[in-house]
C-alpha positions as CSV (number, residue, x, y, z in Angstrom):
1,X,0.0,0.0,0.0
2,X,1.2,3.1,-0.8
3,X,0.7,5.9,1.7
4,X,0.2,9.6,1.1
5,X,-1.0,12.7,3.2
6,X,-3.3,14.3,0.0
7,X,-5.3,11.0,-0.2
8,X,-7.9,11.2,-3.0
9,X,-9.1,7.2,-2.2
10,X,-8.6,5.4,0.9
11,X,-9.3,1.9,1.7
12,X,-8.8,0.7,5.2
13,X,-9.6,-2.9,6.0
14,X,-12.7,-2.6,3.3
15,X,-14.7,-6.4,3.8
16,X,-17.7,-7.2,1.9
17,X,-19.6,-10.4,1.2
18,X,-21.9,-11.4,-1.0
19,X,-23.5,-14.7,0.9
20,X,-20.6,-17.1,0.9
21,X,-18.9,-14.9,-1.6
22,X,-15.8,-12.9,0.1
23,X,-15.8,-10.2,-2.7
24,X,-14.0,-7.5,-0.8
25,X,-11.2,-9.3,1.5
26,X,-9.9,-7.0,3.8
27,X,-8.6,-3.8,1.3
28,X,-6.1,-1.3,2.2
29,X,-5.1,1.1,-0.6
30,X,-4.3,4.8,-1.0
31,X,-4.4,6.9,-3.9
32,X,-2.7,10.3,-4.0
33,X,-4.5,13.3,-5.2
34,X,-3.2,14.2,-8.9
35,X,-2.4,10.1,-9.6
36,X,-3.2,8.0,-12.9
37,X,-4.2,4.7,-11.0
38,X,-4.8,1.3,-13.1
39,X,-6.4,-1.8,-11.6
40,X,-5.9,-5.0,-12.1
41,X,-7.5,-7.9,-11.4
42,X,-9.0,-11.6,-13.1
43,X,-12.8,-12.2,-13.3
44,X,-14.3,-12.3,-9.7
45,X,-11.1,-10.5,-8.6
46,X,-13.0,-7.9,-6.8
47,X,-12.2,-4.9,-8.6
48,X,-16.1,-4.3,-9.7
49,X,-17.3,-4.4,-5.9
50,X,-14.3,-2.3,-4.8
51,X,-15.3,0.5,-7.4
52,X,-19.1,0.4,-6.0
53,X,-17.4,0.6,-2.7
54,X,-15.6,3.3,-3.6
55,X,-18.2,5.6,-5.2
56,X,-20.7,4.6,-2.1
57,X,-23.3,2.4,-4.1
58,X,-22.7,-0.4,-1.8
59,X,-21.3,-0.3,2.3
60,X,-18.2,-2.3,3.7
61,X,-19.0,-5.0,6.2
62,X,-16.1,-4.0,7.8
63,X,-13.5,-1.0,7.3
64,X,-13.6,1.7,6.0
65,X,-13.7,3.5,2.2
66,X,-13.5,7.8,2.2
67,X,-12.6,10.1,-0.8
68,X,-11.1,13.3,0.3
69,X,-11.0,12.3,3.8
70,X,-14.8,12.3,3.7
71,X,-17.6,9.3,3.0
72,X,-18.2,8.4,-0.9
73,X,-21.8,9.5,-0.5
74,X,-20.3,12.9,0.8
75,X,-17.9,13.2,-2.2
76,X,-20.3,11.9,-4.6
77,X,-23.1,14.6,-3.4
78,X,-20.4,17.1,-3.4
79,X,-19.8,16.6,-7.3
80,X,-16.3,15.8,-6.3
81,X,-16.6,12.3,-8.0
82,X,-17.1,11.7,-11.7
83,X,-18.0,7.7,-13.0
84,X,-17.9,6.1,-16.4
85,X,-19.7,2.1,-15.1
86,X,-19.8,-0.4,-17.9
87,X,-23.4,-1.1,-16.7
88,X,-26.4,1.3,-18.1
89,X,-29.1,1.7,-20.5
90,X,-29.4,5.0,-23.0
91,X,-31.7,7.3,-22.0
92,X,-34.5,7.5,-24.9
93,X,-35.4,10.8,-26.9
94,X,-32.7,12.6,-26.0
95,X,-29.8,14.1,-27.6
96,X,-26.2,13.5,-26.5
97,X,-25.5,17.5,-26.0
98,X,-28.7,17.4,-23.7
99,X,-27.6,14.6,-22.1
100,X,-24.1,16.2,-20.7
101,X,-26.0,19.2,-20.1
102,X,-28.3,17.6,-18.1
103,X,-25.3,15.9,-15.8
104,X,-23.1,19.1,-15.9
105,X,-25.9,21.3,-14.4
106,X,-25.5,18.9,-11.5
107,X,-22.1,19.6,-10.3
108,X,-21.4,22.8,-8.5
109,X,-18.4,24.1,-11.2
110,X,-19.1,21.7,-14.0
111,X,-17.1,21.2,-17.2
112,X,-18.2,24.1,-20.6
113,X,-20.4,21.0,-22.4
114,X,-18.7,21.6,-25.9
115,X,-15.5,21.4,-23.9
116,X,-16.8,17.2,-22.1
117,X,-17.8,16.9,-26.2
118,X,-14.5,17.7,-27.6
119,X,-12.8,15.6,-24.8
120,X,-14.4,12.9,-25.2
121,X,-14.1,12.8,-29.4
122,X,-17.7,13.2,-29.7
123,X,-18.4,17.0,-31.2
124,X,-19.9,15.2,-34.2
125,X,-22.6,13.2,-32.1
126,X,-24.0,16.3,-30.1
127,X,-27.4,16.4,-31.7
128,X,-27.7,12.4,-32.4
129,X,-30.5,10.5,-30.1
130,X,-28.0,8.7,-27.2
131,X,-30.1,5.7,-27.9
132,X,-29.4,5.5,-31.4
133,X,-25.7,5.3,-30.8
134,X,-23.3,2.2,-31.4
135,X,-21.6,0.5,-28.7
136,X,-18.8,2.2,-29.4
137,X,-20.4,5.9,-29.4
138,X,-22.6,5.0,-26.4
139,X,-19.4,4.2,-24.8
140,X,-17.4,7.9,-25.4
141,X,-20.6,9.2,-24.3
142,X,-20.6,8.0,-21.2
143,X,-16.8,9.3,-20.8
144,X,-18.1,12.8,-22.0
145,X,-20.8,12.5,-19.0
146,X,-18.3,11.5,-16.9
147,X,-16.1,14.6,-17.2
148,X,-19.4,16.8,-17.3
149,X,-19.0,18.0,-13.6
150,X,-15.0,18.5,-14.2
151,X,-14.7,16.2,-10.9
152,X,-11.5,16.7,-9.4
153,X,-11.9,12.1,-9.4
154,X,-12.6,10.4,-12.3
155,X,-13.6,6.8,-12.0
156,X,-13.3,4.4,-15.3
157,X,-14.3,1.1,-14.9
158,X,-13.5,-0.7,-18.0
159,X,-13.4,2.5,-20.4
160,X,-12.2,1.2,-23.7
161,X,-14.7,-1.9,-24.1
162,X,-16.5,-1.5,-27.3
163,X,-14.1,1.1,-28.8
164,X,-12.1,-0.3,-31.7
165,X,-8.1,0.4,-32.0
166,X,-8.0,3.9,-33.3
167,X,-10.8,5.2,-30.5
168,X,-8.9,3.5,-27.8
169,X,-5.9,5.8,-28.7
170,X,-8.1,8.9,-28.8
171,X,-9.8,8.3,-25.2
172,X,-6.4,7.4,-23.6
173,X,-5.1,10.7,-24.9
174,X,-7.8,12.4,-23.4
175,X,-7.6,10.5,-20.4
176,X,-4.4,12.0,-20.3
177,X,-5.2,15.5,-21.3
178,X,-7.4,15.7,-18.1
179,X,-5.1,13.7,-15.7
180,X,-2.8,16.6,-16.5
181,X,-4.8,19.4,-15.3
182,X,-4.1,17.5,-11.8
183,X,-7.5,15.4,-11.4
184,X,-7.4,12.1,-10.0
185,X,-8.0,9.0,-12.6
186,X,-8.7,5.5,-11.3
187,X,-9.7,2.7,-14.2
188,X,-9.9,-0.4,-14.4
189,X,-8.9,-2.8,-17.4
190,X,-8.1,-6.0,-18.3
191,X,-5.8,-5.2,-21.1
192,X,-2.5,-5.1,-19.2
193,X,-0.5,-2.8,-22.2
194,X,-3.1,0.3,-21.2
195,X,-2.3,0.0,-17.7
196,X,1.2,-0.1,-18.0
197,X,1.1,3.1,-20.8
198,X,-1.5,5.0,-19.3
199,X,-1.2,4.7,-15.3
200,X,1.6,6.3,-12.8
201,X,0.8,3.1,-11.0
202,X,-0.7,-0.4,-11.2
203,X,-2.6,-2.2,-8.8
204,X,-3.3,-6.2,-8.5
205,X,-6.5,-7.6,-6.9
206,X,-6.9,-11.1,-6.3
207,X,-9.1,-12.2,-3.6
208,X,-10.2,-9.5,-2.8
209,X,-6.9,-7.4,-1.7
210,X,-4.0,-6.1,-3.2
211,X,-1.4,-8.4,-4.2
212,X,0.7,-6.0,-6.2
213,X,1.2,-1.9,-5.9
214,X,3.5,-0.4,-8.6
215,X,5.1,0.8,-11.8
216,X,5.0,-1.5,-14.5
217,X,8.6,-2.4,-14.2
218,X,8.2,-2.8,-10.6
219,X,5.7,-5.4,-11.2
220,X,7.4,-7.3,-14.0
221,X,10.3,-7.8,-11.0
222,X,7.8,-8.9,-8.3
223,X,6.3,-11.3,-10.7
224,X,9.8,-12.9,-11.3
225,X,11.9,-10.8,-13.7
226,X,13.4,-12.6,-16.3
227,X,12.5,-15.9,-18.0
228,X,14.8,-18.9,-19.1
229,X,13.8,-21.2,-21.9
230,X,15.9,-24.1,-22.6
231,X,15.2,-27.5,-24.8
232,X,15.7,-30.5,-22.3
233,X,16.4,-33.3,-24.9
234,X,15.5,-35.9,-22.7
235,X,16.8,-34.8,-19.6
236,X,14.7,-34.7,-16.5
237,X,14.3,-31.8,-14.3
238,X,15.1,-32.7,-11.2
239,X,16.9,-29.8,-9.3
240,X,16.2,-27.3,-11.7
241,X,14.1,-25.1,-8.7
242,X,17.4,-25.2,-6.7
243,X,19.4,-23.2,-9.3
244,X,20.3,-19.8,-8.4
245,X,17.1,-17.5,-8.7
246,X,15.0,-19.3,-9.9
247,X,11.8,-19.0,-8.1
248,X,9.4,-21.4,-10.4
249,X,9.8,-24.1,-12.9
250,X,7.7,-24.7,-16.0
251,X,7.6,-27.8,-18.6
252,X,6.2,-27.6,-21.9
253,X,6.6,-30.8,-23.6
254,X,10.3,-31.2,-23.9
255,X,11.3,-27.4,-22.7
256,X,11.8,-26.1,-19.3
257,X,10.6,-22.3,-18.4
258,X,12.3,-21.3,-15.4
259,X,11.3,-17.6,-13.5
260,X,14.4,-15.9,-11.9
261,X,15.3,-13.4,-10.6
262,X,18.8,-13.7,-11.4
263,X,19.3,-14.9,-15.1
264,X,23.1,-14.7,-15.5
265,X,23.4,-16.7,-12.5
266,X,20.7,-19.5,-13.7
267,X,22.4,-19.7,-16.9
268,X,26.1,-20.1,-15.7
269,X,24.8,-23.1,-13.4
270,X,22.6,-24.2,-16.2
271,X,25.9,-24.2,-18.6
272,X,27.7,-26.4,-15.8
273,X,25.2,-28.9,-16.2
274,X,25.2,-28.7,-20.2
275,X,21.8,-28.1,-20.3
276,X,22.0,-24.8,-22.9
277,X,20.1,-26.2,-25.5
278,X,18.3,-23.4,-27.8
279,X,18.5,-21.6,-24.7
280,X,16.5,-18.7,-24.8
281,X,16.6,-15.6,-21.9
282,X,13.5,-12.6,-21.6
283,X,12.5,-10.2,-19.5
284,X,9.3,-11.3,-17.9
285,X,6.2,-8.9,-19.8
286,X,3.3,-7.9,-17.7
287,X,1.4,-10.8,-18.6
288,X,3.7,-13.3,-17.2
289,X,4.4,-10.8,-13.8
290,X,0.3,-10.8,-13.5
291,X,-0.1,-14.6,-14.2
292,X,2.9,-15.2,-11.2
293,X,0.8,-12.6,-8.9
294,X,-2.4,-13.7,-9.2
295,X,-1.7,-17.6,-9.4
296,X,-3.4,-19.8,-6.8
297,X,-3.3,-23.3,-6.1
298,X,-6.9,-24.8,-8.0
299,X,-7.0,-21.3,-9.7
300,X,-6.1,-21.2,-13.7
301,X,-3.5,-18.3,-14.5
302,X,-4.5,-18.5,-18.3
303,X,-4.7,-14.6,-19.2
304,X,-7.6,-16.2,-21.8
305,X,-9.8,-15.9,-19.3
306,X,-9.5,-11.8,-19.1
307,X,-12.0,-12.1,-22.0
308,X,-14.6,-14.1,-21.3
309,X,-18.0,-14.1,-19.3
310,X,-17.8,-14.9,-15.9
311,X,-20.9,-15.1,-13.5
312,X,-18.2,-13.8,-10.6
313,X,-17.4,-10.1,-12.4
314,X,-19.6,-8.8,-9.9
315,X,-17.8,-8.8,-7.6
């Protein structure tokens, strides 16, 4: 966890249980004022309850959530708080320009609407009915009505679904634009190259609590830095988790994947045994560092699953 004294987010000890379901596990995370937060987490992870923690849509059963040192109701109610949920139907017979409108004249010193329009790539879809938009345009107007109140905490849970390649780029630019003018941005994503381009810091959830808090790099060397491939023609692998820094061994077929954290070392001990066959050395990529962190025993590690349905993402 990291700790500031300008906390924008704070989680302290935040439980919460859905029936026999431990959703929320016991949280503790801060977020500074003026950070670009990702989060990170597989299907049932806890990320989608922690965000309806954090914007006061549902209660801890234990610890405590505040933004701005004050309860998420508070902040919400205060148009401190801005939200872009992947959940939520289009308003009917209504335009997209009234739409923001309608949101910004909520918030005490909201955003000029052309200005949430232009943001969010959208100038061209001010006087189209929101519910005759694409996924894709329903999607960036829900970013624009997220910016509406200029809320000094943006909240982006899963922003880019829908948008194909070249509107991905566009929103994380603007993401960026407005992180700049020191605002707070937390999202949440499950494609691991956005976090790592687009955050100051990443966060794991698994279980229901932080398992990992940090750059990109940072990450990549908690989840085992470096990766050594090698064929094994025949050879068993007995006492290949001894060698120095290695901290797991992999078998694929007829080729050992060993994690280290010390590849020079691993490969001079691996070249005493003459096992350097189409030997191949890495540095670990995000994917591998969040398979390592989030791995279980009886849980599957396969990034695959990032992608599909899962009766869990609630919580």
């Amino acid at each position: 966890m990291k700790t500031t004294k300008a906390a924008a987010v704070s989680f302290t000890g935040a439980v919460k249980t859905f029936g026999e379901v431990r959703a929320v596990a016991g949280l503790d995370l801060e977020i500074a004022a003026g950070e670009t937060v990702a989060l990170l987490g597989r299907n049932g992870a806890g990320k989608s309850t922690s965000l309806s923690l954090l914007l006061g849509l549902d209660e801890p059963d234990e610890g405590h959530v505040e933004l701005f040192g004050t309860a998420p109701q508070d902040a919400v109610r205060a148009g401190w708080v801005g939200a872009m949920l992947q959940e939520g139907r289009a308003v009917p017979r209504v335009t997209v320009a009234e739409l923001v409108s309608f949101v910004a004249g909520r918030y005490p010193h909201p955003m000029d609407v052309r200005e949430a329009l232009r943001l969010a790539g959208i100038e061209e879809l001010a006087g189209r009915r929101v519910d005759k938009l694409s996924g894709g345009q329903t999607q960036r107007v829900r970013f624009a009505v997220a910016l509406a109140g200029s809320p000094a905490l943006l909240v982006l849970d899963e922003p880019t679904a829908a948008l194909d390649v070249e509107a991905r780029h566009a929103f994380w630019a603007s993401m960026r634009a407005y992180a700049r003018r020191g605002h707070t941005v937390l999202f949440s994503t499950h494609y691991l190259e956005e976090a790592d381009a687009n955050a100051d810091r990443i966060v794991v959830i698994d279980h229901g609590r932080v398992v990992a808090d940090g750059s990109g790099d940072e990450l990549r060397r908690a989840g085992g830095g470096s990766l050594v491939s090698f064929d094994l023609a025949g050879r068993g692998t007995a006492g290949l988790e001894l060698l120095p820094g290695v901290t797991s061994v992999e078998v694929r077929g007829d080729r050992a994947r060993l994690r280290t954290e010390d590849s020079d070392a691993a490969v001079l001990a691996l070249a005493a045994q003459s096992l350097v066959r189409n030997l191949e050395v890495k540095t670990a990529s995000l994917d591998d560092a969040f398979m390592a962190l989030t791995a279980a025993p009886g849980a599957s590690a396969d990034l695959d699953e990032l992608d599909d349905p899962d009766p869990l993402e609630r919580v």
